[in-house]
N, C-alpha and C positions, 0 to 999 in steps of 0.2 A: 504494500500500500504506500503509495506516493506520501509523502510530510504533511504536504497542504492536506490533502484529503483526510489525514488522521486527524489534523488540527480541526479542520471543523466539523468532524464525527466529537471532539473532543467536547468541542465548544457547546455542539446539541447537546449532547448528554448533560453538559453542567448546566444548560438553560431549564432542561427541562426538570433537572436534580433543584435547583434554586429556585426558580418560579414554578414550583408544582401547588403551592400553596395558596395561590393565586391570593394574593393578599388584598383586603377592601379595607380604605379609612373615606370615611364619609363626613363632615363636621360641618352642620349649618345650622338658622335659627327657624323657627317653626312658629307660626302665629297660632295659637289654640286659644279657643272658645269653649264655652261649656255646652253647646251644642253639638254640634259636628265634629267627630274623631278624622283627624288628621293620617294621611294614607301616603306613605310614600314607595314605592316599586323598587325592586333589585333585581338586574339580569340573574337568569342561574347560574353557577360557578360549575365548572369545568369539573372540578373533583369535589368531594365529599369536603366542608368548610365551619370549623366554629367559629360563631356570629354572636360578639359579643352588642348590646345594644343599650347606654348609655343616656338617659335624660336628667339634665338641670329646669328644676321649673320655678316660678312663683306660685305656680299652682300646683295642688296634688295630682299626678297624673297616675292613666294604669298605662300598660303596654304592649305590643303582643308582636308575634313576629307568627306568622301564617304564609301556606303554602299560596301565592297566588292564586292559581285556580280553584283554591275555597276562600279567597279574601270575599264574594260577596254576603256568601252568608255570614261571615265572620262580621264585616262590618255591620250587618243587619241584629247580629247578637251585641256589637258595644252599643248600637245606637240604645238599645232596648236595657243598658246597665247589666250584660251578664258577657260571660265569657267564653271565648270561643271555641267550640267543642273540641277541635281537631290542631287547635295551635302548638306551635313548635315550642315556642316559650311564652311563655306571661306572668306576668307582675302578679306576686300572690297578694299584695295590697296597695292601694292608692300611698304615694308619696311624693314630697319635691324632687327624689333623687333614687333614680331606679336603674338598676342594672342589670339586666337578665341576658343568659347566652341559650344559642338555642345553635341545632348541629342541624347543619342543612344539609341533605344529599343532596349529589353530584346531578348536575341538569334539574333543578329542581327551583323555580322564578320562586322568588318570596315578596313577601309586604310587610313592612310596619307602622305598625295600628297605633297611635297617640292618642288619647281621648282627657280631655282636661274634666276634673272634677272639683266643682264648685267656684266657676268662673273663668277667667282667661289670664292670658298673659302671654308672653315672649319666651319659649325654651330653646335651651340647645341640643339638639340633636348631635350625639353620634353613634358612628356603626361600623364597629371593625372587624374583618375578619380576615382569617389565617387558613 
């Protein structure tokens, strides 16, 4: 085998050794209300990935991390104050500062559910995964 040619057999092998974890940091601000839970969408991750997910609030909030293709009834269960049957992770109770991880399989679209409780405010969202 030719040099070059090992070299970038080399190189794939360590792209795929390094980035197999396909890493997500997500950090913004979120306007919540006490009506309407807030929904934000994640492509699916290539391989199997834990999803840590991170809220600062002024208000208490709950959280939820759901498979996309059951986010509607999910959200049709926050609207309604209860929690969603089939969720990956969720906030076992209302707080300013919630932190739940939840393990996504590989191809698998996710959402996370914000829903303020007992008014609004400005939170920070984040959502990191490994």
């Amino acid at each position: 085998m030719r040099p070059a040619t090992r070299l970038a057999w080399g190189l794939l092998c360590a792209t795929f050794a390094l980035g197999g974890g396909q890493r997500l940091n997500i950090e913004q601000k979120v306007t919540l209300d006490g009506a309407e839970p807030k929904q934000l969408d994640i492509e699916a991750p290539r391989y199997d990935q834990k999803v840590t997910v991170e809220v600062e609030s002024p208000v208490p909030v709950l959280a939820y991390v759901v498979k996309t293709a059951e986010v509607e009834a999910a959200f049709r269960a926050v609207v309604s104050g209860k929690a969603p049957e089939n969720a990956l992770a969720a906030t076992p109770e209302k707080s300013q500062k919630v932190s739940i991880t939840a393990d996504v399989p590989a191809g698998t679209a996710y959402s996370v559910l914000l829903r303020a409780v007992g008014g609004g405010g400005e939170a920070t969202l984040r959502i990191k995964g490994k």
